[in-house]
N, C-alpha and C positions, 0 to 999 in steps of 0.2 A: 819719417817718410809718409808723403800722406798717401791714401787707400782710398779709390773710388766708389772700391764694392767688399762688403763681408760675405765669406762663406765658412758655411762649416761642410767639414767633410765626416762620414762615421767611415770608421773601420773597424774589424772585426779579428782579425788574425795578419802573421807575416803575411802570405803571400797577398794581401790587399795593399800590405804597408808599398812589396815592389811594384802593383801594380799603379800606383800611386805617385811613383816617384817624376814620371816627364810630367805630368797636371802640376803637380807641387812648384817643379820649377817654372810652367808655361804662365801658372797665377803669380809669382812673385816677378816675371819680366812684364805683366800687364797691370802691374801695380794693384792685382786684387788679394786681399787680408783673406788669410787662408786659416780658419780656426780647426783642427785636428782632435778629435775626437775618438779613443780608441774605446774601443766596449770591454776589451779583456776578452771576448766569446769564447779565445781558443788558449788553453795553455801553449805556453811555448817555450821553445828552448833555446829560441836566439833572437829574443827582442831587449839587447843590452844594451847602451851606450854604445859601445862599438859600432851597431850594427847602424844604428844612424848618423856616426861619425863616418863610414864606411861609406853609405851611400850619400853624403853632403845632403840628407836631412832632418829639419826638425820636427825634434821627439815631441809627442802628442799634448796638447795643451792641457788636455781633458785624459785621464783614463778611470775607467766606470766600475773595472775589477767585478766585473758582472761571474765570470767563471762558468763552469761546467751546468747545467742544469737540464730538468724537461725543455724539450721545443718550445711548447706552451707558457714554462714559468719563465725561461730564459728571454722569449721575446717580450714578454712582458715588464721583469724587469727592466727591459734595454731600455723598454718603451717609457717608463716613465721617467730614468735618469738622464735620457737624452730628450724627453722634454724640456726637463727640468735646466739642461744647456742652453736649447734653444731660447726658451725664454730669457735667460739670462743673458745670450750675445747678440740676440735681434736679428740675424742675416736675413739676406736678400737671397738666400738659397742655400740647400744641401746638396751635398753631392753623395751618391753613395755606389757601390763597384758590387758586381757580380750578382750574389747568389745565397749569403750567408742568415741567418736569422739577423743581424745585426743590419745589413740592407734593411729590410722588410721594416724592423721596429725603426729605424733610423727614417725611413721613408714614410710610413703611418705617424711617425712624429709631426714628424715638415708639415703633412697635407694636412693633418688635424688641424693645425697654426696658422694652417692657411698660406704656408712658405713651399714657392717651388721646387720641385725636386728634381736632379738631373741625375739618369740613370746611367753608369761607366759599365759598358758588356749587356746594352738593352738585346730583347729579344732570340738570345738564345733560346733554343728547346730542345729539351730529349723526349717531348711528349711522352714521359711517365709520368703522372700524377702522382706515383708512391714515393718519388722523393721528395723528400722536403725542400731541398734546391729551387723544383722546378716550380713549386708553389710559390715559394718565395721569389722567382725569377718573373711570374706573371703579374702577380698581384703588383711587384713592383711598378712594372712598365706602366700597368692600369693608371700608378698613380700619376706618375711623371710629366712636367711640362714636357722636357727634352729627351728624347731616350737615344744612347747613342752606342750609332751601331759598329759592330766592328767588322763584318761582312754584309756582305749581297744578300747571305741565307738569313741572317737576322732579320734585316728589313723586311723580307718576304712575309717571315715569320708572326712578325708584328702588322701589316697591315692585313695576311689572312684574318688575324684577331678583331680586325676593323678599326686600328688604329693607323691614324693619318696624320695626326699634327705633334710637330716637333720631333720628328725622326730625321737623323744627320746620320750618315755614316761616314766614317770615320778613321776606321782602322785599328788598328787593335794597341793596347796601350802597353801589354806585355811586352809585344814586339819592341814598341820603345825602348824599355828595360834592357834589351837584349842588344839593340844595337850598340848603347849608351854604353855599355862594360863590355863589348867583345872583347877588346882585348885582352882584358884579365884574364879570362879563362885558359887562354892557353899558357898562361903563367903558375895557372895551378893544376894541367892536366897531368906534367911528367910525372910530378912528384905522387900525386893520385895513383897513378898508374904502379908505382913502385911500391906505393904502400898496401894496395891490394892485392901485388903479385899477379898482375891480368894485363895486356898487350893491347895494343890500339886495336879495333876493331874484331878481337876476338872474346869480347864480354856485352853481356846486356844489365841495363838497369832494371830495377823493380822497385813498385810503390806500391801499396793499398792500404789505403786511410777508411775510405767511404763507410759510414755504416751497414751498407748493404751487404758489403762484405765481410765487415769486422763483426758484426754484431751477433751474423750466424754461424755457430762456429763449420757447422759442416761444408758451410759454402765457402767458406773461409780454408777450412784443409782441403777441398775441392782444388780449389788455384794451386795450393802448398803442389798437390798431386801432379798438374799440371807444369809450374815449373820443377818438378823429379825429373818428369818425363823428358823438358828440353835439357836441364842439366845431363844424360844421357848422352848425347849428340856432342858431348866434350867443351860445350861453353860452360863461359862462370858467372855467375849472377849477382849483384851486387845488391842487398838488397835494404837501405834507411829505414829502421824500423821508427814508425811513429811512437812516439811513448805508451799509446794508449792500448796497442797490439804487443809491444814487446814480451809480453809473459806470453802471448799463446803462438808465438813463431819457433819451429824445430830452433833447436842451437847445431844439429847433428848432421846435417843433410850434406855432403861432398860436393864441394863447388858452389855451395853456395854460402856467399858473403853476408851476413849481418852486420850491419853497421849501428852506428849512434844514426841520428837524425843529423844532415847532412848541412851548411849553410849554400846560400843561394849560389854563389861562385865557385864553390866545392861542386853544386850538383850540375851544376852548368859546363863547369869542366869535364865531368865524366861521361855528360851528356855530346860531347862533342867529340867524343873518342870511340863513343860507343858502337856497339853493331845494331843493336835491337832495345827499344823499351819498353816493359811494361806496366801498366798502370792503369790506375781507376780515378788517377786526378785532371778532371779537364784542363787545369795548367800547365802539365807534361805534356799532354798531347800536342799540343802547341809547339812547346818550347821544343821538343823533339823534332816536328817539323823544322822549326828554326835550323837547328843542327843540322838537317837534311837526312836522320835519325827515321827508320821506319817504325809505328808503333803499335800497336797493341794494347786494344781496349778492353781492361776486364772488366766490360761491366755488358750489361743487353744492349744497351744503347748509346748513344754519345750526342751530345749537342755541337760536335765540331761535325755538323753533315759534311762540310765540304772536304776535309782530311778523310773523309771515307772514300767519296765520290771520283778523287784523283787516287785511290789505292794508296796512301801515306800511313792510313790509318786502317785496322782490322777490328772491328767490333768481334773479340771470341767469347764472351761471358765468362764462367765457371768451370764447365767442363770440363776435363783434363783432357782428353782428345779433342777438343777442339780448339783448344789452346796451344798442344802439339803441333795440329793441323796447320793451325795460321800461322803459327810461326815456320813452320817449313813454308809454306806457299808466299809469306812477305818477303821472305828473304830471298824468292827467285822473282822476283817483280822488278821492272823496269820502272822506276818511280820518277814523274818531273818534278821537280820543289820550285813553284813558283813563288820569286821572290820576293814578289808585290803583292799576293794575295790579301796579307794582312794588313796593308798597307805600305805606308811611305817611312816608318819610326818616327813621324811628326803630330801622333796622333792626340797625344798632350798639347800643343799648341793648336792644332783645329776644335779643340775641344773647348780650349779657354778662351778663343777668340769667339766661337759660339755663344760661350755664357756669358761674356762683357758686351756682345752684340745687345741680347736676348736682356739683359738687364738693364742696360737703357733704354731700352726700348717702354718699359714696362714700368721707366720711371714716373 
């Protein structure tokens, strides 16, 4: 087959791999060579064979088995083994998604080389500085030919910053994902349902990965306290521990569910059954919406302003009373779920028609 255009893509962990998945296929119907590049950043617990037979794509050309490390040493190694790519497959551009250290080194690679970088989820902001996220979420956009947005608030976001050239919005490419497998999920909700002993819309989900949470442990049994408080009120909580938290979550607590680490259809099933979610992952908050799922942000801040702004979404932090609170007050809310917020699910295809535009151009 011949290929007009190379790119490489980095990625960093699963949830890049499914955000990934409509671009993968919108470059292979525009006949652009799509080199994959996985950094290893994150352990994980379901990046098998399957899991790319599962979603009809292919397993990463490149991976870097970079692993757990400092910020600092971590992005630095990425930085010089995805040099050391770039140099070796020439492209005509990167692509990189989100938020992760493996963006940023993936992105400081490209522009070093002098190779365009096109940014998947430009211009988000939680305007903290203290995470590393949002560091790596700015520097990124700075570098970028293209940044592409997946709301309204993004774009704002980025031209407050006095950025003006190569902003597209877009729509969001999770959403894609979402549309692309609906059906499956209600093929794995019954059975979900039976195995955790909890009733359609009488359980909530829970996540917390974030270091901000994880790392201190007090802030950390702050939430624990928090959902005590809502297990109280007779719901059950289901709650995927991350491997990296598993030792320090109660095993003891009534009603509330400890799990293994969920796969993407598994959690999207429960997600769709659910009454309440809570989390500190900006890719639940979302998907949550998706489901038409009210949720619950445990962290200060959120970069999904606009899930706040329509009451979808409750920013309660740590607190256990405030976390109580929000969750009694979300659940008597009149919520709209606007379907097109995130777009049209064709967001992988305006995206690659962008880049094949933008690269001939530049022939």
């Amino acid at each position: 087959m011949k290929y007009a255009n190379k790119i490489v893509t980095i990625l960093g962990a699963r949830p890049q791999f499914i955000k990934a998945i409509s671009l993968t296929k919108a470059f292979q119907n525009n006949l652009i060579k799509e080199i994959i590049v996985h950094t290893g950043q994150h352990y994980d617990y379901e990046m098998s064979k399957i899991f790319f037979e599962t979603f009809n794509i292919p397993e990463p050309d490149y991976n870097l088995k970079i692993g757990s490390l400092s910020h600092g040493a971590q992005t630095g190694r990425m930085l010089e083994k995805v040099e050391e790519v770039l140099v070796k497959e020439k492209p005509a551009g990167v692509v990189v998604y989100g938020d992760t250290n493996s963006t940023l080194a993936g992105a400081l690679a490209a522009v070093k080389l002098k190779i365009p970088v096109f940014h998947i989820e430009a211009g988000l902001r939680s305007f903290n500085r203290n995470m590393p996220e949002e560091i790596n979420r700015v520097l990124t956009d700075h570098m970028s030919s293209l940044l592409f947005a997946p709301t309204e608030e993004a774009v704002k976001n980025m031209k407050n910053e006095g950025l003006t050239k190569g902003i597209v919005k877009t729509g969001d490419v999770m959403y894609d994902t979402f549309q692309m497998f609906k059906s499956r999920y209600k093929k794995h909700s019954q059975a979900l349902l039976c195995k955790y002993g909890v009733k359609k819309k009488e359980f909530g989900v829970v996540t917390v990965h974030r270091e901000e949470n994880t790392n201190d442990l007090g802030r950390f049994n702050s939430i624990i306290g928090g959902l005590k408080l809502i297990l109280k009120d007779g719901i059950k909580l289901i709650f995927p521990a991350h491997p990296r938290i598993k030792n320090i979550v109660p095993q003891n607590i009534e009603n509330l569910i400890i799990t293994e680490p969920l796969s993407y259809f598994n959690i999207q099933a429960l997600l769709s059954q659910a009454l309440v979610v809570l989390t500190d992952s900006g890719g639940l908050q979302k998907e949550a919406y998706f489901h038409k799922v009210p949720c619950l942000t445990l962290r200060d801040e959120t970069e999904w302003i606009e899930l706040q702004r329509c009451g979808a979404n409750m920013v309660c932090g740590a607190k256990p009373e405030n976390i109580l609170k929000a969750f009694k007050s979300i659940l008597k809310k009149e919520i709209y779920f606007n379907e097109k917020m995130y777009g049209d699910g064709k967001s992988g295809i305006h995206i690659s028609n962008t880049i094949k535009l933008f690269l001939k151009e530049i022939k």
